[in-house]
C-alpha positions in Angstrom: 6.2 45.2 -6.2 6.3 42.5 -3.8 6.4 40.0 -6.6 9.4 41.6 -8.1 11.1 41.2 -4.9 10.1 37.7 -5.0 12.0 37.3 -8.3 14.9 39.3 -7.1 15.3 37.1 -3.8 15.0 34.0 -6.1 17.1 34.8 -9.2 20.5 33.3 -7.8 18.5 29.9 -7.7 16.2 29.7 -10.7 14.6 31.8 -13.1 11.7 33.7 -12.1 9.5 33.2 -15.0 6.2 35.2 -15.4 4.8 32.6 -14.6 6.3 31.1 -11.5 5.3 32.4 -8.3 6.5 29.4 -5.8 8.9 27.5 -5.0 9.1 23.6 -7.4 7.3 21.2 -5.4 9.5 18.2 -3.6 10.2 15.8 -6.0 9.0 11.8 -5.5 9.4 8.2 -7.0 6.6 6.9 -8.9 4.7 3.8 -6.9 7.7 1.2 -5.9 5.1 -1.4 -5.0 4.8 -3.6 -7.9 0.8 -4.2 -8.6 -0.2 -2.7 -5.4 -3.4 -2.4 -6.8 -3.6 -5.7 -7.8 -4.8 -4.7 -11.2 -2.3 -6.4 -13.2 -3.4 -10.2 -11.5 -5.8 -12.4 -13.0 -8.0 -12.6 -10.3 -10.6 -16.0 -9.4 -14.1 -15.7 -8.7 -13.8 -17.1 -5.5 -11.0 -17.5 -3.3 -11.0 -21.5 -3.2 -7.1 -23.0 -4.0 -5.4 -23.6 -6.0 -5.3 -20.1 -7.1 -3.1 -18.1 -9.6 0.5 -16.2 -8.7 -0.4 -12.4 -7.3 2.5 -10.5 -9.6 4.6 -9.0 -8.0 4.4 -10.6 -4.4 5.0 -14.2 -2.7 2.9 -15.5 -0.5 3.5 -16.9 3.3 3.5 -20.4 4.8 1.2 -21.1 7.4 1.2 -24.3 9.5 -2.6 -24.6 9.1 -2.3 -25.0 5.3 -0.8 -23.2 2.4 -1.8 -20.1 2.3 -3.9 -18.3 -0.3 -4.3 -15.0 -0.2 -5.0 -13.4 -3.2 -6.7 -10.8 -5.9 -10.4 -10.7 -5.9 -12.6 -8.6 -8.1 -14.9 -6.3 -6.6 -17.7 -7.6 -8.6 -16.9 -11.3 -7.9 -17.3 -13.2 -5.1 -18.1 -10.4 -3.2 -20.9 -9.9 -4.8 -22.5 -12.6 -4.5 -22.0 -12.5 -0.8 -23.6 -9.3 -0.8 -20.7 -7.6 0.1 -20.7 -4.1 -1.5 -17.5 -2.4 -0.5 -17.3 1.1 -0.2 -14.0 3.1 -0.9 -13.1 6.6 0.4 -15.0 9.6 -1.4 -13.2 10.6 -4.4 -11.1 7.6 -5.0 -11.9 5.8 -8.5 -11.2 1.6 -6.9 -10.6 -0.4 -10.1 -11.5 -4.0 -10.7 -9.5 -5.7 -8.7 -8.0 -5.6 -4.5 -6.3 -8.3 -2.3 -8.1 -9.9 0.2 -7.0 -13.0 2.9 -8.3 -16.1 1.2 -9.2 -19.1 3.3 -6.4 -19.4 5.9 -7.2 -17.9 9.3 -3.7 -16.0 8.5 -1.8 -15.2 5.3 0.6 -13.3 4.2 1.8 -11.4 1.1 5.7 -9.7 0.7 7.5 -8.1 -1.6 11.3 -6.4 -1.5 12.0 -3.3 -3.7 15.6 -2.4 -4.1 16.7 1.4 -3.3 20.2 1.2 -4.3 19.6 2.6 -8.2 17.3 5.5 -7.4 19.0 8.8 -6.8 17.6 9.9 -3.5 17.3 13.3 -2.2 20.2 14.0 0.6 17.0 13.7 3.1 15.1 10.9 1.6 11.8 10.5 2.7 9.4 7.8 2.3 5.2 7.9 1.9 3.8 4.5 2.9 -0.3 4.6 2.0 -2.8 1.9 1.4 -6.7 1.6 1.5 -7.4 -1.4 4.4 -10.5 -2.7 5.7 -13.1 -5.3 5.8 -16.7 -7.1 5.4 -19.3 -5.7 7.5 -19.1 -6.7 11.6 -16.4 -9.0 11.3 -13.4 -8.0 12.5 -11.3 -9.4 9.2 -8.4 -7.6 8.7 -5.1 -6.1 7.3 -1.9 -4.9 8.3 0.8 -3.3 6.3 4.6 -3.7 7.5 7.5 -1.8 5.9 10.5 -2.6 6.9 13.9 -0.7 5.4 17.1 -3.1 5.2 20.6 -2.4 5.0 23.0 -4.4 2.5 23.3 -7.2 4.7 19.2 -7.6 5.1 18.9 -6.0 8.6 16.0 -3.9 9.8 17.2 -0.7 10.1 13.9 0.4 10.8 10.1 -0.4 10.6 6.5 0.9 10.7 3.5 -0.7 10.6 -0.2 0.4 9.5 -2.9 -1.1 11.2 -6.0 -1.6 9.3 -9.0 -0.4 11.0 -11.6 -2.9 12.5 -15.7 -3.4 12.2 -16.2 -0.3 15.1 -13.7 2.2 13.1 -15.5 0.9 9.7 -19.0 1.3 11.0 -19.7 -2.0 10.8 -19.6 -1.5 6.9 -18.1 -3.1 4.0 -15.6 -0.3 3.4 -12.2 0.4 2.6 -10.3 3.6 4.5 -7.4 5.4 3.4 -4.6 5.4 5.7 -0.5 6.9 5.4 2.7 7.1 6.8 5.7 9.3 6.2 8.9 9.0 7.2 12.7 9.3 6.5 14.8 6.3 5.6 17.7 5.7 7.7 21.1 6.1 6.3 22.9 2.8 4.7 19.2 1.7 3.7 19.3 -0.3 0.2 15.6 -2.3 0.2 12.9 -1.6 1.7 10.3 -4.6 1.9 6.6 -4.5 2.4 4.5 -7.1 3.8 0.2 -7.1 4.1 -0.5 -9.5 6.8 -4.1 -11.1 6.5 -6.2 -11.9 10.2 -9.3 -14.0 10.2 -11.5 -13.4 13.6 -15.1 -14.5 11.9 -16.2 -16.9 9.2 -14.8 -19.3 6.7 -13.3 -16.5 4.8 -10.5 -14.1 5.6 -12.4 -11.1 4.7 -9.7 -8.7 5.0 -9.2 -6.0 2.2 -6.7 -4.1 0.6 -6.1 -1.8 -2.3 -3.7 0.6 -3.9 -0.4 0.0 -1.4 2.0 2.7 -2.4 5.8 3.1 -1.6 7.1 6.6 -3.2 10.5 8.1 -2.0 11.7 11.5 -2.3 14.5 11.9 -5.0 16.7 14.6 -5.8 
């Protein structure tokens, strides 16, 4: 009975199908960040310039040198540092994440235009990214998304703060972290930037994996 009321309260919306028994799901983009996984790069062995283009994002300039971050397999270099890195439980990593380079700070950016997608009348955004480091250093990286209007201003932005050695246990590990929020009205790009820090070492052993941009469509 109560589901035939269901029906009845829905039917001037959808079809209630013998089958249906909610309401569709929100609807969003596919990932907007172009190799956010970093898959698609042919990545060193170690991260010594000159290295290969990351598709799909520039790199920085430093004053200290050129900067190189870059893709790095997880059974490269790291490996033979002994560096084992651990993802979350029940996420598959691939082959392949970006990590700093050599540079005490780098940089990697990428703009993704809005205008063409048909967003819903309240268009959220979901901003996620696996972030961390090598053991007790305190190599890390941060994720900046800015949303632009036509003209290239900041209309807004949010940043994700990858954790340190304390909130990774002092382990090799990469955490899952996320942001949602609603994109401001007369937004047309939306850029993302991972911002590399050195504190320890030669290397700038900060990690990431899988940065995803999906906004909510009609």
């Amino acid at each position: 009975m109560k589901r035939l009321l269901y029906c009845s309260l829905l039917l001037s919306l959808t079809a209630c199908s013998p089958n249906q028994t909610t309401l569709p799901l929100e609807r969003y983009s596919a990932n907007l960040v172009v190799n956010g996984d970093a898959e698609q790069s042919d990545a060193p062995d170690t991260p010594k310039a000159p290295l290969a283009d990351v598709l799909g994002w520039t790199r920085g300039n430093s004053l200290e040198a050129p900067e190189n971050a870059t893709a790095m397999p997880y059974s490269g270099y790291l490996k033979t540092q002994g560096i084992t890195i651990v993802g979350p439980v029940g996420v598959a990593l691939g082959k392949n994440l970006l990590m700093g380079g050599l540079t005490s700070t780098s940089n990697l950016s990428q703009t993704i235009d809005l205008s063409g997608l048909k967003l819903n009348v309240k268009p959220s955004y979901v901003l996620s990214a696996l972030l961390g480091g090598a053991e007790a250093e305190n190599d890390h990286v941060d994720v900046l998304l800015e949303l632009l209007d036509q003209k290239g201003i900041a209309l807004e932005s949010v940043t994700i703060s990858g954790p340190r050695a304390q909130e990774r246990g002092n382990k090799s590990q990469i955490l899952a972290f996320d942001k949602t929020g609603t994109l401001p009205a007369g937004t047309v790009t939306a850029r993302v930037k991972l911002s590399f820090t050195r504190e320890f070492g030669v290397w700038n052993e900060g990690f990431a994996d899988n940065i995803s941009l999906k906004v909510r469509l009609e």
